[in-house]
Each structure stands twice: as structure tokens, then as C-alpha cells.
C-alpha atoms as one frame of an Amber mdcrd trajectory, in Angstrom:
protein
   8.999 115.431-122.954   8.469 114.707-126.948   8.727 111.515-128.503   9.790
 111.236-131.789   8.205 108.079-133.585   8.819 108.955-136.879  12.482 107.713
-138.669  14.518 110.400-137.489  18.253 110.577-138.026  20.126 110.454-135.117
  22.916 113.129-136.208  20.453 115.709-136.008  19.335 115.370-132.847  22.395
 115.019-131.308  23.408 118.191-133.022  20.945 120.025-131.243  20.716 117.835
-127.503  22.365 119.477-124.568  22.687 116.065-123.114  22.237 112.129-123.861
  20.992 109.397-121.452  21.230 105.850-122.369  21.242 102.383-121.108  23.037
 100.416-123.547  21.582 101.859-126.991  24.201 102.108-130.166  23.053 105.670
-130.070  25.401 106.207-127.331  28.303 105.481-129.063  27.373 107.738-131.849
  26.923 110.761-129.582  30.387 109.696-128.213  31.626 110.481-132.084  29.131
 113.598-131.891  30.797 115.214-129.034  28.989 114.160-126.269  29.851 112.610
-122.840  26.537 110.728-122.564  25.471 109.084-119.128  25.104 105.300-119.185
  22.830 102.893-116.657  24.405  99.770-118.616  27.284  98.199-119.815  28.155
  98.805-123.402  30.866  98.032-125.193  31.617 102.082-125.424  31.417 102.349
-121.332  34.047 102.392-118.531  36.727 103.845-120.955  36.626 107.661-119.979
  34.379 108.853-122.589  31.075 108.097-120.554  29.562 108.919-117.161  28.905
 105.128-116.337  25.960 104.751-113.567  27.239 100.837-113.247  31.098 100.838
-113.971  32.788  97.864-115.757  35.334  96.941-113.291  37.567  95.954-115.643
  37.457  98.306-118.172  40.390 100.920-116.434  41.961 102.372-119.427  41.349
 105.782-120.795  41.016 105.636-124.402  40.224 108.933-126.953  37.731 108.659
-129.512  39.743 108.192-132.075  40.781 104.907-130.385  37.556 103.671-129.172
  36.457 104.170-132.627  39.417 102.269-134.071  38.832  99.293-132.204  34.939
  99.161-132.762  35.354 100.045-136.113  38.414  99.264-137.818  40.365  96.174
-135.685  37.023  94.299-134.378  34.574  93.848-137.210  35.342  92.546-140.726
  33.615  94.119-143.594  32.583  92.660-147.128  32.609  94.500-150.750  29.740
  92.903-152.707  30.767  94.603-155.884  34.355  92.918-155.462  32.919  89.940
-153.397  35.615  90.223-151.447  36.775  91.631-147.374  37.401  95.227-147.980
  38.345  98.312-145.487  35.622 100.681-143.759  36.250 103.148-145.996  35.027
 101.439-148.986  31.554  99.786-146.816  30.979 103.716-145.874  31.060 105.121
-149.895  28.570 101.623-150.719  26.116 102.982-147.626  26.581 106.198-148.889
  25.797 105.003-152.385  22.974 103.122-151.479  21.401 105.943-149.072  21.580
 108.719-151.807  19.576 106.392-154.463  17.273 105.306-151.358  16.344 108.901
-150.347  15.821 110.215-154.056  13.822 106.888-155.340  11.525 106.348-152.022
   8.884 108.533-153.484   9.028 106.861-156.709   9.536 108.426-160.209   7.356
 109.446-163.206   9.601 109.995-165.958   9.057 112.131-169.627  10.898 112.540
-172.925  12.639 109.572-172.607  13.816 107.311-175.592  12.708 103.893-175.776
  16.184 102.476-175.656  16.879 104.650-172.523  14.028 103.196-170.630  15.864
  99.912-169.127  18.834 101.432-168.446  16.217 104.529-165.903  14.852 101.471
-163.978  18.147 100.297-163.188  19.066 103.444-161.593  16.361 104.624-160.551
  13.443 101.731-160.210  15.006  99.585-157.762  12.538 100.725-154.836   9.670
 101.963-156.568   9.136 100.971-160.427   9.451 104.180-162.912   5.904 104.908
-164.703   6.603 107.198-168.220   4.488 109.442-169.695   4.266 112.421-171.467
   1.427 114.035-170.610   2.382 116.562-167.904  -0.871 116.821-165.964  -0.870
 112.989-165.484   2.897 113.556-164.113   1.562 116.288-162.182  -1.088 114.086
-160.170   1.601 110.759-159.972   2.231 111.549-156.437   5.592 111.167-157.580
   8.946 112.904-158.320   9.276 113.928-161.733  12.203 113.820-163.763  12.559
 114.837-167.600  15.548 114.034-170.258  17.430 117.633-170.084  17.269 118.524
-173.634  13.734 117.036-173.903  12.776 120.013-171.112  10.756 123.044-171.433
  10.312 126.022-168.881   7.312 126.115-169.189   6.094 122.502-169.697   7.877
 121.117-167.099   8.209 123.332-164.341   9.223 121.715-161.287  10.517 118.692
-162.909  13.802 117.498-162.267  16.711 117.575-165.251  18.236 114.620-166.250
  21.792 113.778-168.473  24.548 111.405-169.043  27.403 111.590-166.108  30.656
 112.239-166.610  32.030 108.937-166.405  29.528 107.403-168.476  30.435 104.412
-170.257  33.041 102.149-172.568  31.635 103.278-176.140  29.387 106.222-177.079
  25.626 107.572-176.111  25.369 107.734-179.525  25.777 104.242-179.830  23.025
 103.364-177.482  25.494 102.333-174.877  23.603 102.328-171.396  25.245 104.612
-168.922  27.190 103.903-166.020  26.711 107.561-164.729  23.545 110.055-164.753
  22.882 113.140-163.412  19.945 114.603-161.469  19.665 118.345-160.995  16.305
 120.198-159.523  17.643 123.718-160.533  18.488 123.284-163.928  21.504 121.255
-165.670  25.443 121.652-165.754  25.740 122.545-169.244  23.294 125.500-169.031
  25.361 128.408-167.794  21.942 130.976-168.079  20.448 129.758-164.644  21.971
 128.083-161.238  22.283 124.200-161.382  23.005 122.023-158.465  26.650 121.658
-159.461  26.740 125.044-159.324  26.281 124.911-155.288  27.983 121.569-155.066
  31.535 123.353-156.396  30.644 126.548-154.521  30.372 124.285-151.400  33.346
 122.161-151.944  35.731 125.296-152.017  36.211 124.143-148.514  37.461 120.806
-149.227  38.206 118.677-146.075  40.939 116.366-145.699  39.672 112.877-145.765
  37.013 114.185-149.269  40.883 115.385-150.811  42.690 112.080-150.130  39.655
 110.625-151.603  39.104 112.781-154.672  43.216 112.598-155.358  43.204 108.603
-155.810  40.145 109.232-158.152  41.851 111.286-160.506  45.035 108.953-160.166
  43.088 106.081-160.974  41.924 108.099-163.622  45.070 109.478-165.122  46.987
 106.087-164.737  44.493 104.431-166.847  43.209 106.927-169.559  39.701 106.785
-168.582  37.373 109.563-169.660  33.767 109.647-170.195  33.725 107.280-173.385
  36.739 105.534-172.945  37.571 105.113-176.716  40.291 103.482-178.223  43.000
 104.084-181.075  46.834 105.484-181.360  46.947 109.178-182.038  48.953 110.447
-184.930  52.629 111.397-184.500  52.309 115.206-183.703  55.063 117.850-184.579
  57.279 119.394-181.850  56.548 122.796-180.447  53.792 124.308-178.423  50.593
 122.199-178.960  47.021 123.353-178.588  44.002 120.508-179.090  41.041 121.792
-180.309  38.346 119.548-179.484  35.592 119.000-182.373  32.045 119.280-180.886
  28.300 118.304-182.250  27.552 121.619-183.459  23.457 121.003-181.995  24.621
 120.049-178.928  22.526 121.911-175.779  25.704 122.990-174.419  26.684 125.197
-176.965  23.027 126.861-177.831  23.145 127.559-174.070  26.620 128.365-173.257
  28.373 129.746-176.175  28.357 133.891-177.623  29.323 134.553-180.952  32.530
 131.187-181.162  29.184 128.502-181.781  30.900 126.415-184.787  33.921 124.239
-184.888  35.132 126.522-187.581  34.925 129.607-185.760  36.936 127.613-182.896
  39.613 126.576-185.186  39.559 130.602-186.325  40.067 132.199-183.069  42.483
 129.393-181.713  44.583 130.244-184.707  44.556 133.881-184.317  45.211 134.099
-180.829  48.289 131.412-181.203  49.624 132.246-184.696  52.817 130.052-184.098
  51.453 126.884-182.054  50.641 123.597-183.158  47.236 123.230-183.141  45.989
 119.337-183.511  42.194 119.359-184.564  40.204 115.976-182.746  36.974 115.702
-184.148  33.924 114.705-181.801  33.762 110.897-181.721  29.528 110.894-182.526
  30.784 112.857-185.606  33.335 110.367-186.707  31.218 107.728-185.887  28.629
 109.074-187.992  26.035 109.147-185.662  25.770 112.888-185.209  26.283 115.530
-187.945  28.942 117.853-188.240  29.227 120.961-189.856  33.218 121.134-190.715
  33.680 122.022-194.684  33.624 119.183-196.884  36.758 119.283-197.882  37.890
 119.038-194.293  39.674 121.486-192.185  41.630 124.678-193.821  45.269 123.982
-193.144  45.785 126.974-192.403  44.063 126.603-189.343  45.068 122.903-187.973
  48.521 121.447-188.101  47.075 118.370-187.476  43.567 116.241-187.581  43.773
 113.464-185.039  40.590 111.246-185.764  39.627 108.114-184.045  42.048 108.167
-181.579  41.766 108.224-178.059  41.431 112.027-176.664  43.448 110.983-173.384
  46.363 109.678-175.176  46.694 113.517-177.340  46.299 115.216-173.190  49.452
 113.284-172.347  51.033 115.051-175.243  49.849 119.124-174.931  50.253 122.150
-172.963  47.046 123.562-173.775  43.100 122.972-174.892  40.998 125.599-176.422
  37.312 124.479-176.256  33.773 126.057-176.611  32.077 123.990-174.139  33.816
 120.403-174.330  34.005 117.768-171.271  37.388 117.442-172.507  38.785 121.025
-171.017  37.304 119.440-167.805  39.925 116.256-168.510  42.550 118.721-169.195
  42.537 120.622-166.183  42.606 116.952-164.266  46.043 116.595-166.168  47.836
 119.468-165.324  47.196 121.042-169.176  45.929 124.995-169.091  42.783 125.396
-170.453  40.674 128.261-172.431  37.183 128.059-172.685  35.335 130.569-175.470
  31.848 129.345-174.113  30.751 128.538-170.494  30.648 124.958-170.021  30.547
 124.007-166.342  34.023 124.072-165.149  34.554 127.412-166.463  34.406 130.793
-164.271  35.813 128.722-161.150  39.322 130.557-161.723  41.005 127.230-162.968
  40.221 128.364-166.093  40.907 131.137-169.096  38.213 132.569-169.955  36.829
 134.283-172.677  33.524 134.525-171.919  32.246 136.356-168.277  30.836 133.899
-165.805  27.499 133.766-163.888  27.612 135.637-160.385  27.171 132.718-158.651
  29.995 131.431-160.037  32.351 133.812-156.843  34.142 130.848-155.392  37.452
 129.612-155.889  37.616 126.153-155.084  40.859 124.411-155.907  41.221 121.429
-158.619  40.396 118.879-155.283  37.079 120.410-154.578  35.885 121.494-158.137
  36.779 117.646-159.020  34.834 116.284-155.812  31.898 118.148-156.696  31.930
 116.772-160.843  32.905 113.471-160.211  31.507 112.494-156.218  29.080 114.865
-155.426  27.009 115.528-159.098  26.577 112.054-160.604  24.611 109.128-159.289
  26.725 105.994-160.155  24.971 102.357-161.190  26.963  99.072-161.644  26.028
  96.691-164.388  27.668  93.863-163.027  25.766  93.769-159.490  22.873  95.973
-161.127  22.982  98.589-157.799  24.076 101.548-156.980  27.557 102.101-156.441
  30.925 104.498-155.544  32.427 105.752-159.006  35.392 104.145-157.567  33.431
 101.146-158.583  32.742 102.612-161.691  35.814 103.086-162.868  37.518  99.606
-161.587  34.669  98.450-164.304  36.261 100.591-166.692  39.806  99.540-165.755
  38.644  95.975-165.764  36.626  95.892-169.139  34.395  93.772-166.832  31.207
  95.163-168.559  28.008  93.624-170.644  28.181  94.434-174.078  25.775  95.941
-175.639  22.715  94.043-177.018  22.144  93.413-180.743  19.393  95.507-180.730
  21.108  98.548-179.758  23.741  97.812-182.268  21.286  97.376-185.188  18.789
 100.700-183.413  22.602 102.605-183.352  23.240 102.180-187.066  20.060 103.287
-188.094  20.424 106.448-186.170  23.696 106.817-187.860  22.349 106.313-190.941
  19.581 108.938-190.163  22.561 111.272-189.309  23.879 110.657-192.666  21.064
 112.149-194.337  20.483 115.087-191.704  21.182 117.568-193.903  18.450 117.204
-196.036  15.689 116.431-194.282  16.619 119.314-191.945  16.549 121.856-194.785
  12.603 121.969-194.442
């Protein structure tokens, strides 16, 4: 005999038991869903029904039911459930994604965080997400993170190899907000990743496993996954969720080209020799001499909160057919057959669409065989998951999801009713005022960066 006083899940020692004896414990019925026939000295609600070995029958309990029934009526038919995000009855399903919500953030936060190369602004938006059981502490000297007791997380471009070893990477999600990072708009999304990050193709991340493992994609996670991206088609929503009419666009085969920040860490790490938006534009046009290529520029660009590097005078015409700025990227999807992209979220979008994608760097979602590729993938990039799984993985599995409204965790189904909704806090005056000075720094980039 052992006894196990410790908080030990119950799934995973019914996974190993050869048997279960109870008297009247819940436990029962949850080896009932496990598999097992357990023997019973009471009278539960889960005995006399065929699924038990009762030691003290129910007399009136002479139906046979399956499992599937039993758990209908104890599950679905008998209890009522409550949403607190909608504050509203709601079905199982959507009580079992909020557990599951509120678990994950539970069982990462329990030890507490001690959190580096962060940005001031940032700093609210960390405890929200993660502070909510154990307060986040910041610091930047590594030794002191080292000794915390804690987990330690660092801002993903912020990290070093070296410096911070064993800390966890963190980034924006990939449904992140209404309005722009660069804006100082707090995120609705944010990724954790012990192995390295999404955007670097050089070493494994976690999403790396989480696609690999969702090339097996079970029926009830693709039903789930499906109405996602429906939601998410129906209403335009992307990781920004920007605004504005895109330019009327000439018939014939149309290519976007999505304009990226030219310093961004996903194109030092995962692009070759195509690093530029020029060079983009260059090889798009080469490769299609004939289509119509429509040029978006990145919205931190436009915005002027990031620099770009495009010529001056704007792009060669040779090269674009058409520049589509400020305008929303979804609204140009619904209207082309194709996206050519070094590294952009937006070939990710694409693919959700139906549109065939080309990728000249490595950006997460390439080397998955949804993709054409111009650039050879990582080995551990073998699987072939289908669109289902590899969309599971990026927009279930990855990102932890926080809602402002109820300030917990949450589904992303949450997430992107917000978005839907527009029921959201806007952002304070101080990150308004904090975001045009960082624009205006932008402005200047180019000569303060010459030294």
C-alpha cells in the first residue's frame, strides 16, 4: 500500500491502476470515463447503471446506460453552467476551454515570475497575465534572477544565449490586439516558449513540437479550430485588426507583397540573402513577370513608428502595380491568389484563407508543406500536419490568452468575440503621448543610427 498525499492528478493514476475501489468518491465516475469498471460499496449517482460492480445495488436504478449517456446526463442535461466573460448560461464546452484557460496560467504562474528586458509600458500589461497568483518582481541583473526561486522569463528580442540561459522567451501572440505594439497597445495575446521563440527558425521552439504534435489532429480539437478560423474569416480579424478601404486593384493574377520592419528579429534570424523589402519586391517580380503585384507596406512603418528602408521616392514601378497603404491587410486577402513574404504573419493569414503562399525566409509556418518554399527548412520541421492542426497549434496551443474586460485568463474564442465586439479599454493617454514620441524617435532613426 502507498498513499499519495501530495495533489496528484487523478488521470494519471488511473492511467496506470489495474483496478479502482470506491465508496461513493467523484473519482469513480472519472475512472468510469477512463475505462474502468470500478467496484462501488455506496450509492453514487454513477452506480446501478451497468458501468459499475455495485457491492449495495440501487434497486431502482435497472437501466443499462453507455458512457456516453451517463456522461450526458451528469454533464450536459443535469447541471447548468455559467460564462463569466459573457455573464451569461453557456454550454460545457465553453466552461471546459475557461478551466482549461485558467489551469494553463495556474500551472505556469504558481512558482511565480522574475521578469528582464522589459519596457516600462509593458510592465502592467505582464502582471495581468502573468501576476494574478504570484506578483512579477523585474530585474535585470541575471544573478539576482538566478537566486529568485522563481521562473524566469525575458522579452525575446531583449535575450541573449549566453546571458540568459535557461530563461524563458517571451513575444506578442498572434491575435494580439485592436491597434499596433507600436502604439503601446497592451496585448490580448503573449507567448511563452522555454526552447527558443517562433520566429527563430536556427533552433527548436515549442511551436515547433506543438505543430509536429498536432499532425494528428483529433476530431473534437478540428471542429474547434474550424469555427476559430470562421469566426476569424467572417470578421476580418488579424493580429492588429486595422482599419481602412483598400485601393481598387487591377484585374489579373494578384500577388501581395507584404512590407516588413526591415530590423525586425524575424528576418535577422530567418531570412538568407531576400532581407530587404526591396529585394522582396525584386524577386517577386522576376519570378511573376506578368502578375499584379500590390505592395502593402508594414503598418509600424506607415504609422511612423518604425523605420523603413523603401527608396525615398517610393517603390520602382516597375516592380509594384500597386501600393495599398493604410488599409486593412484582410480586406486585400479577400481579393488575391497569392502572397510572397520574407517572414510576415500575414502568409500565416493567407494560408487561413485559402490564398497559396511563398515564403523566401523561414518564418514559422513555413517548411510544414502548406507552404512554397524558397528557403530549406529545419529537420525538425518532418511533419505534415494539415491547415486544422498547424492552425490549432498557432492559435490554441502557442499563445496564452488574457481578457481586459474580466482582467483573467481566457479561450481566444474570448479573445476574438472582444475583437468582434470592439468591447475593449482604450488605450490610456499616456501611452498615446509615450507612442508619439517613439514615433517621433523613429523619424529621426536614421541619423542617430549612423554612429
Amino acid at each position: 500500500v502507498e498513499m499519495f498525499s501530495d495533489a496528484v492528478s487523478p488521470w494519471g493514476l488511473l492511467e496506470g491502476a489495474i483496478a479502482v475501489y470506491t465508496v461513493s468518491s467523484q473519482l469513480g465516475f472519472e475512472a468510469i470515463l477512463a475505462g474502468h469498471k470500478p467496484r462501488v460499496f455506496g450509492q453514487p449517482f454513477y452506480a446501478g447503471w451497468g458501468l459499475t460492480e455495485d457491492e449495495d445495488p440501487v434497486a431502482r436504478r435497472q437501466r443499462k446506460l453507455t458512457r456516453p449517456q451517463l456522461f450526458s446526463a451528469a454533464m450536459f442535461l443535469y447541471p447548468t453552467w455559467y460564462d463569466p466573460y459573457t455573464d451569461r448560461l453557456c454550454e460545457l464546452e465553453r466552461v471546459i476551454d475557461t478551466l482549461e484557460a485558467d489551469i494553463r496560467a495556474w500551472r505556469q504562474d504558481r512558482a511565480g515570475w522574475v521578469a528582464s528586458g522589459m519596457r516600462l509600458w509593458k510592465r502592467k500589461p505582464l502582471q495581468g497575465f502573468f501576476g494574478q497568483t504570484r506578483k512579477l518582481k523585474f530585474t535585470e541583473d541575471t544573478e539576482e534572477a538566478h537566486k529568485s526561486g522563481r521562473n524566469w522569463m525575458v522579452w525575446a528580442s531583449k535575450a541573449g544565449a549566453k546571458t540568459h540561459a535557461g530563461a524563458t522567451r517571451v513575444e506578442d501572440g498572434f491575435l494580439r490586439s485592436r491597434g499596433l505594439g507600436a502604439d503601446l497597445v497592451p496585448p490580448m495575446s503573449l507567448v511563452l516558449d522555454r526552447q527558443g521563440i517562433y520566429y527563430d527558425p536556427r533552433q527548436p521552439s515549442d511551436l515547433d513540437d506543438l505543430i509536429t504534435q498536432r499532425a494528428d489532429l483529433g476530431p473534437a480539437e478540428a471542429l474547434r479550430v474550424e469555427a476559430l478560423i470562421q469566426q476569424l474569416i467572417r470578421h476580418s480579424l488579424s493580429k492588429y485588426n486595422l482599419s481602412g478601404e483598400p485601393p481598387a486593384l487591377p484585374a489579373g493574377h494578384r500577388i501581395l507583397v507584404p512590407g516588413q520592419v526591415e530590423d525586425d528579429a524575424s528576418i535577422k534570424a530567418g531570412c538568407g540573402r531576400i532581407k530587404s523589402n526591396l529585394a522582396l519586391l525584386r524577386a517577386t517580380r522576376k519570378a511573376n513577370p506578368k502578375a499584379v503585384i500590390i505592395y502593402k507596406p508594414h503598418p509600424d512603418v506607415e504609422a511612423g513608428l518604425r523605420p523603413g528602408s523603401l527608396p525615398e521616392t517610393g517603390v520602382p514601378e516597375n516592380l509594384a502595380d500597386v501600393v495599398a497603404s493604410n488599409c486593412d491587410p484582410m480586406a486585400l486577402l479577400d481579393e488575391v491568389q497569392e502572397v510572397w513574404t520574407m517572414t510576415s504573419l500575414l502568409g500565416f493569414e493567407a494560408l487561413l484563407r485559402g490564398a497559396k503562399v511563398t515564403t523566401l525566409g523561414l518564418p514559422f509556418y513555413a517548411g510544414w508543406g502548406l507552404t512554397t518554399d524558397k528557403r530549406t527548412a529545419p529537420p525538425w520541421r518532418s511533419a505534415r500536419p494539415d491547415l486544422l492542426g498547424l492552425a490549432h497549434a498557432v492559435l490554441i496551443d502557442y499563445p496564452r490568452y488574457y481578457d481586459p474586460i474580466t482582467q483573467r485568463p481566457c479561450p481566444p474564442e474570448v479573445v476574438v468575440e472582444r475583437l468582434i465586439s470592439g468591447q475593449l479599454p482604450r488605450p490610456s493617454l499616456r501611452n498615446r503621448s509615450l507612442s508619439k514620441l517613439q514615433g517621433l524617435f523613429a523619424t529621426y532613426a536614421p541619423l542617430w543610427r549612423r554612429g
